[in-house]
C-alpha positions in Angstrom: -18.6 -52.8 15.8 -22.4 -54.1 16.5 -24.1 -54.5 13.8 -28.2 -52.8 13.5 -29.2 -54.5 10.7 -28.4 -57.8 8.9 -29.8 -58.2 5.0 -28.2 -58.0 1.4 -27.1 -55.6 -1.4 -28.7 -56.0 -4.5 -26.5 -55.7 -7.4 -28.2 -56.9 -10.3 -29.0 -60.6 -9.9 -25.7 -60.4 -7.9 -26.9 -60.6 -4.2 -24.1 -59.7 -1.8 -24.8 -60.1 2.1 -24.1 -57.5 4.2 -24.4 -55.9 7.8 -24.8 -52.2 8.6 -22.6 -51.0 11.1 -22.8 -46.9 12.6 -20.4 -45.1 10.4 -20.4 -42.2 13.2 -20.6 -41.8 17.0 -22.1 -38.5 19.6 -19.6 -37.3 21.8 -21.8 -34.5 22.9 -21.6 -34.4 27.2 -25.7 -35.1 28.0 -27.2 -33.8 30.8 -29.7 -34.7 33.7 -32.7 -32.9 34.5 -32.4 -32.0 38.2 -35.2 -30.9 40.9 -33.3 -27.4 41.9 -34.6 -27.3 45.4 -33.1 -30.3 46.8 -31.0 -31.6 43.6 -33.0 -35.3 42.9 -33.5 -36.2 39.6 -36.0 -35.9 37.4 -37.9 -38.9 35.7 -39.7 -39.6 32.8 -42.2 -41.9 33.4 -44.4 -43.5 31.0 -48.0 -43.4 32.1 -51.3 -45.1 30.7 -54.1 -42.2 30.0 -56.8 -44.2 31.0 -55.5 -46.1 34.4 -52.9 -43.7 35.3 -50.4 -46.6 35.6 -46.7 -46.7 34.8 -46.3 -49.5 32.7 -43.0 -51.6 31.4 -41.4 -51.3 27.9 -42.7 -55.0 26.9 -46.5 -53.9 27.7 -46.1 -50.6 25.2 -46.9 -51.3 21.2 -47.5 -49.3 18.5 -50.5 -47.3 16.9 -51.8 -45.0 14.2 -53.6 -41.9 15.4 -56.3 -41.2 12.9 -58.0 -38.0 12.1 -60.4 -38.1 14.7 -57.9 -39.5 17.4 -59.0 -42.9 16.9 -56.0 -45.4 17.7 -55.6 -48.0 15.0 -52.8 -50.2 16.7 -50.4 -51.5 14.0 -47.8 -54.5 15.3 -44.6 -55.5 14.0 -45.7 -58.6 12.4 -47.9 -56.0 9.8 -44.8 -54.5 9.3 -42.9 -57.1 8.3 -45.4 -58.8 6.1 -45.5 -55.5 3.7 -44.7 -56.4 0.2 -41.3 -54.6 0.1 -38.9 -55.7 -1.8 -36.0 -53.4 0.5 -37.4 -55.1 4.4 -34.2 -56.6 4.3 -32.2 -55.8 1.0 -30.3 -52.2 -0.1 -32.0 -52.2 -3.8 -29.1 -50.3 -5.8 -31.4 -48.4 -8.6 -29.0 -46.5 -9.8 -25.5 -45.1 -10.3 -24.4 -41.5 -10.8 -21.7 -39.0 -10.5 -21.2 -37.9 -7.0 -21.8 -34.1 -7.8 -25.3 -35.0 -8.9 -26.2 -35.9 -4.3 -27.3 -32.6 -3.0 -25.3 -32.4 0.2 -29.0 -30.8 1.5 -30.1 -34.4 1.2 -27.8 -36.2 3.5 -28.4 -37.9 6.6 -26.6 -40.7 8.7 -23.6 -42.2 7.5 -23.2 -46.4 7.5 -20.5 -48.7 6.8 -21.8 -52.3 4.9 -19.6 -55.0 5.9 -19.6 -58.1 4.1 -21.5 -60.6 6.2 -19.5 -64.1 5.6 -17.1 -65.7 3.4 -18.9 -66.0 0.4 -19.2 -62.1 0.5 -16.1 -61.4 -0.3 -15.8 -61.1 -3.7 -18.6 -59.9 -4.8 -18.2 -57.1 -2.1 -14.7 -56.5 -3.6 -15.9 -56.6 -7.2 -18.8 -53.6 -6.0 -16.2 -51.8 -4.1 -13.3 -52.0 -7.3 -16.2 -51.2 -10.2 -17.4 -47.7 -7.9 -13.8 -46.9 -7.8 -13.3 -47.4 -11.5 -16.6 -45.5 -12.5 -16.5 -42.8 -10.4 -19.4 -42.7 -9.2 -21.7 -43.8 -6.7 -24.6 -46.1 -6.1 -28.6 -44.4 -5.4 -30.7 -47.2 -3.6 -33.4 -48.0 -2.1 -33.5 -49.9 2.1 -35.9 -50.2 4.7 -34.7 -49.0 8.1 -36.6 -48.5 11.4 -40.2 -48.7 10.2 -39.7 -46.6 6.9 -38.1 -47.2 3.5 -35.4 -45.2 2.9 -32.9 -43.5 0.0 -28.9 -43.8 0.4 -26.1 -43.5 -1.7 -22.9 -46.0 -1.6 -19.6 -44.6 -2.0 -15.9 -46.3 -1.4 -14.1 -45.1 1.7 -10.4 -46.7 2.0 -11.3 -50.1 1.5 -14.8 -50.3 2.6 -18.5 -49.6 1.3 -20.0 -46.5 3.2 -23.9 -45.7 3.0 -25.7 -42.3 3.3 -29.2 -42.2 4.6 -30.4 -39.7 1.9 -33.6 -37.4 2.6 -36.5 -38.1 -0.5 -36.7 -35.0 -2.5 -39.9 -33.6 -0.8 -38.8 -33.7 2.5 -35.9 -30.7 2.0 -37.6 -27.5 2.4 -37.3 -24.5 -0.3 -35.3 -22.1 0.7 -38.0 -19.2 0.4 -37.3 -15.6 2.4 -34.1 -16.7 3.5 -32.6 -14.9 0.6 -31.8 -11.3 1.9 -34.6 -8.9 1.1 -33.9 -6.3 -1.9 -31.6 -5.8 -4.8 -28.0 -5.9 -2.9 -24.8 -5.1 -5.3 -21.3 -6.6 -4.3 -18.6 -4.4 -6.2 -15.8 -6.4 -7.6 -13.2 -4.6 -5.0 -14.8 -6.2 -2.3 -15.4 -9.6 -3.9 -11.6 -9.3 -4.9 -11.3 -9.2 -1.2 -13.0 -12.1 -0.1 -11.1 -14.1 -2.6 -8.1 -12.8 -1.0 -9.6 -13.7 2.7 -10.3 -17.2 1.2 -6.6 -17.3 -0.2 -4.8 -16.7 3.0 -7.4 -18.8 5.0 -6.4 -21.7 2.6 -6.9 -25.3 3.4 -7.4 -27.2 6.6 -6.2 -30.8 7.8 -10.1 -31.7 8.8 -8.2 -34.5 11.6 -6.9 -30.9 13.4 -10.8 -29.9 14.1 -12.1 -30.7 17.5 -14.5 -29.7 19.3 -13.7 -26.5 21.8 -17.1 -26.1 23.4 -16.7 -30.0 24.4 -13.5 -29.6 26.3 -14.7 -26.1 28.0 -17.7 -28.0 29.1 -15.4 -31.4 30.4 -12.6 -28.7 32.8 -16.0 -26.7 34.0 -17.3 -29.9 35.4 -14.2 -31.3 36.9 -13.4 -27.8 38.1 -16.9 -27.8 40.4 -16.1 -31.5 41.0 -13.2 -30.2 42.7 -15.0 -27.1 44.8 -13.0 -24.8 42.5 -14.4 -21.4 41.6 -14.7 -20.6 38.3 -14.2 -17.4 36.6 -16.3 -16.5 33.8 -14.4 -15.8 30.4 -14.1 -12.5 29.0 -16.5 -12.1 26.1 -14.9 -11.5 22.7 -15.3 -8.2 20.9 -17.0 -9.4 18.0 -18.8 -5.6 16.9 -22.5 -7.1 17.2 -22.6 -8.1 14.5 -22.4 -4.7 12.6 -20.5 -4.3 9.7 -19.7 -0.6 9.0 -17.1 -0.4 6.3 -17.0 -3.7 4.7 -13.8 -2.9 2.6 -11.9 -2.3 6.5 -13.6 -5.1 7.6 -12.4 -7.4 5.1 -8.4 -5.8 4.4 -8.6 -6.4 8.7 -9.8 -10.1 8.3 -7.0 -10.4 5.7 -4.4 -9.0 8.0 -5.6 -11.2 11.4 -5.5 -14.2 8.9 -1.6 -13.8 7.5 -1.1 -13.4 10.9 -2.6 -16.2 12.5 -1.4 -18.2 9.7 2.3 -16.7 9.7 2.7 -16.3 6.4 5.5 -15.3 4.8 6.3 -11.4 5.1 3.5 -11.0 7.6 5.7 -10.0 10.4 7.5 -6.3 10.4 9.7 -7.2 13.0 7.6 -6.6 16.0 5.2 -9.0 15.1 2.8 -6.1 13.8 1.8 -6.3 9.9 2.8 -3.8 7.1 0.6 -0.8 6.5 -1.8 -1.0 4.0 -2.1 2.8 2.1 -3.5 4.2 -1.0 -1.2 4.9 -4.4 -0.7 8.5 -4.4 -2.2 10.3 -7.6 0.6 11.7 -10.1 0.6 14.7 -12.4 0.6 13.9 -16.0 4.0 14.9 -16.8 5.6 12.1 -14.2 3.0 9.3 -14.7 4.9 7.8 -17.0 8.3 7.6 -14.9 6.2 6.6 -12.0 4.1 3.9 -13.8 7.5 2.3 -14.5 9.3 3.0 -11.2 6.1 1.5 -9.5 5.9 -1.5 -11.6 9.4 -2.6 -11.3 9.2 -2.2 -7.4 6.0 -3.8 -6.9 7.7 -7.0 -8.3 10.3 -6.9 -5.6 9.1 -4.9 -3.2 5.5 -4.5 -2.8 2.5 -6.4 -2.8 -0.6 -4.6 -4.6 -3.9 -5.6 -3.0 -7.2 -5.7 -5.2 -8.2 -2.2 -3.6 -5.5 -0.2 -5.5 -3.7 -0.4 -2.0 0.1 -1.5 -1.8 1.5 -3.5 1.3 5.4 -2.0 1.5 8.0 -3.9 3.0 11.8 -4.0 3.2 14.2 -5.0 1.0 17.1 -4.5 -0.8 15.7 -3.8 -4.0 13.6 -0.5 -2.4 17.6 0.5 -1.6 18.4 -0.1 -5.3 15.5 2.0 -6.2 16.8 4.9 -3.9 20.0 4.9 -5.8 19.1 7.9 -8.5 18.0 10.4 -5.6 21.6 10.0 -4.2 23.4 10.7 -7.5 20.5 14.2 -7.5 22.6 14.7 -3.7 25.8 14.1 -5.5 25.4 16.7 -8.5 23.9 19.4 -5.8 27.5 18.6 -4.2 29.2 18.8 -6.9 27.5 22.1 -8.2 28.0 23.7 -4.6 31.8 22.8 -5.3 31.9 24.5 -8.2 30.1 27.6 -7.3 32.7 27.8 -4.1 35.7 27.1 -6.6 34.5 30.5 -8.8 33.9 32.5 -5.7 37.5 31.6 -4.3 38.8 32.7 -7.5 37.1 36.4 -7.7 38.1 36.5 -4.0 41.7 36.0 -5.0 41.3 38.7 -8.0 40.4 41.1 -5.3 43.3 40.9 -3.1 45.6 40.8 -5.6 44.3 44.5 -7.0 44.2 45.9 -3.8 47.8 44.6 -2.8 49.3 46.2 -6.0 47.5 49.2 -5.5 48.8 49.9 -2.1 52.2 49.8 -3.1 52.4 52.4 -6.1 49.9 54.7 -7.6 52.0 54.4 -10.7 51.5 50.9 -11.3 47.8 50.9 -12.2 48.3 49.8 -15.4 50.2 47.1 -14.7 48.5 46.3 -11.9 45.1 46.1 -14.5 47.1 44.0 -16.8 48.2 41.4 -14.0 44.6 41.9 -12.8 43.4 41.0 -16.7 46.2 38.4 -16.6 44.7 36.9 -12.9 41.1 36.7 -14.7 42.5 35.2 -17.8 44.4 32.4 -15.5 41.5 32.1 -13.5 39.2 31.9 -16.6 40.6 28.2 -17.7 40.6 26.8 -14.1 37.1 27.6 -14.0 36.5 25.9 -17.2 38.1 22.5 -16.2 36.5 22.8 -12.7 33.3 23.1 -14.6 34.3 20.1 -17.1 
C-alpha cells in the first residue's frame, strides 16, 4: 500500500518511525455529469476572476480570505516552518480505556507501519504494551494543513489510527430529541428486547452493499440495450405506526422466520398463533395456574404481552389424558344406567308371563317377582362396584 505520509511516533523519548497507509477504500460507482441534449460531458474548469483564463494546477496556490475579502496568500513553505511539534510526528499524550472515545468523534481510519529495520521493536514493544493495558493511545499529528487528534489501537498484528474530531467540532444534539413527554410501557420494551433477541448477532464479513450491485446489473443491463423493469416498491406502511404492540409481536414473527429459528415453522412454513390467556373463575384458577405452568414448560412459549405461542407436542397429548378418563367414567356410567334398565325390563316380562298363565298364581308370581328384584338387587350392586 502507498504510503501518504512518512514521520514518527512519539512514545516517550522512544521515537519509532512510521508511515501512514489508508486503513479503508470507496467503492461507491461515481458518476459523470453529462450535457442531456447531445450526451458530452461536462467540465470543471478552473478559471482566473480577473483574466478569465483557465489556468494549470502548478500556477494555482493557496490563500486566506480575510473579513473584507482581502486575499492574504499563505505558501507551503509558511506552513512547514510553524513551530509544531506534530508537522511530522504522531505526539501520543495520552492513554485511556477505549470506552472513554465517543464513537461521535471518529473520522478516517489509518494503519502505521513501521518504516525500516530499526522500527521493529519498538513498534512491537507499542503494539504488545496496548494489548496488555487495554487501552488505547490519544495523540496529537498534523495531516493535510491542520493538526489533528487520533487514537491508536492494535488490530491483528498491526497499529491502526483514528482521525478523531476535537471536542468542539461535534455538534449538540439539540431538537433532535422528540418533542414532549413520551412513556414507553414495559410490555412494549419487553418487546423490543425480544425483537433484539431473535435478530441476534451478525458475521459483519456477510454485509455488503445491495444498492452497489443494483446500480453495477442496471448499467450493464443498458450497456447491453436491455430494458429494464422497475422494481416493485416495498410496503413499508409510510412510515405509520398504528398499534405498536402488533407492530412489534409482527417484527418478532418476520424475524424467527427469516432467521429459522427453532419452532418457527408450523408445518406450512406459517408461524404459531400468538392469542391472549383466557381469564378463569376463582374457583379453577388454581387448577389452571398449575395446568398452565406445567405446560408452558413443555409446550408453550409465553411472550412478555401475557400472550402464549402454542405448538405441538407430545406433552400437550399427556396433558389431554384426564379429559379422556371424564369420557371413560361417562361410559362407564351409561353402562351402568343400561345394566339397571335391562334388569327392570326383565322384572317386567317375567310378571306378565306368570300372570298369563294362571290367575291363581299371583302370589307366587309376587314372590318370584320379589325373588327377581332381590336377584337383581346384588347384580346391580357389583355392577355399580
Amino acid at each position: 500500500m502507498r504510503s501518504i505520509w512518512n514521520g514518527a511516533i512519539s512514545f516517550g523519548l522512544v521515537s519509532i518511525p512510521i508511515k501512514l497507509v489508508n486503513a479503508t477504500e470507496n467503492h461507491s460507482i461515481s458518476f459523470r455529469q453529462i450535457h442531456l441534449a447531445d450526451g458530452g460531458r461536462i467540465r470543471y474548469r478552473k478559471v482566473c476572476e480577473l483574466d478569465e483564463e483557465e489556468v494549470s494546477g502548478g500556477e494555482i496556490g493557496k490563500a486566506y480570505e480575510d473579513a473584507d475579502g482581502t486575499m492574504i496568500p499563505i505558501t507551503d513553505e509558511d506552513l512547514a516552518q510553524l513551530p509544531l511539534p506534530t508537522a511530522k510526528t504522531i505526539e501520543i499524550v495520552a492513554f485511556v480505556p477505549a470506552d472513554r472515545i465517543d464513537p461521535l468523534q471518529m473520522d478516517a481510519a489509518y494503519y502505521l507501519s513501521a518504516n525500516g529495520v530499526p522500527a521493529a521493536k519498538p513498534y512491537t514493544l507499542l503494539r504488545e504494551a496496548l494489548k496488555r493495558s487495554n487501552r488505547v493511545a490519544v495523540a496529537k499529528y498534523a495531516l493535510r494543513g491542520r493538526e489533528r487528534l487520533g487514537m491508536l489501537r492494535v488490530v491483528d498484528d498491526v497499529i491502526a489510527m483514528h482521525g478523531l474530531l476535537w471536542p468542539d467540532e461535534i455538534r449538540a444534539p439539540q431538537d433532535a430529541a422528540p418533542e414532549g413527554d413520551i412513556t414507553v410501557r414495559d410490555a412494549e420494551l419487553d418487546l423490543a428486547d425480544a425483537l433484539m433477541d431473535t435478530l441476534g448477532e451478525v458475521d459483519m464479513d456477510s454485509l455488503h452493499d445491495d444498492y452497489r450491485e443494483a446500480v453495477e446489473e442496471l448499467v450493464a443491463a443498458k450497456a447491453a440495450g436491455e430494458t429494464v423493469l422497475p422494481a416493485e416498491p416495498e410496503d413499508t406502511g409510510d412510515g405509520k405506526v398504528i398499534d405498536l404492540i402488533a407492530a412489534l409481536e409482527n417484527s418478532v414473527r418476520a424475524a424467527r422466520k427469516s432467521r429459522n429459528v427453532e419452532g418457527a415453522d408450523d408445518g406450512d412454513g406459517g408461524m404459531a398463533d400468538v392469542h391472549p390467556i383466557k381469564k378463569t373463575s376463582s374457583k379453577t384458577s388454581g387448577k389452571t395456574a398449575q395446568t398452565t405452568t406445567g405446560t408452558a414448560k413443555k409446550t408453550t412459549h409465553r411472550t412478555p404481552t401475557g400472550k402464549t405461542v402454542t405448538r405441538s407436542g407430545s406433552s400437550t397429548a399427556k396433558k389431554s389424558a384426564p379429559k379422556s378418563t371424564g369420557a371413560k367414567k361417562s361410559t362407564s356410567t351409561a353402562k351402568k344406567s343400561a345394566g339397571s334398565a335391562g334388569s327392570r325390563t326383565t322384572a317386567k316380562k317375567t310378571t306378565t308371563k306368570t300372570a298369563t298363565k294362571t290367575a291363581t298364581k299371583k302370589r307366587t308370581s309376587s314372590s318370584s317377582g320379589g325373588t327377581t328384584a332381590k336377584k337383581t338387587a346384588p347384580s346391580r350392586k357389583r355392577t355399580s362396584a
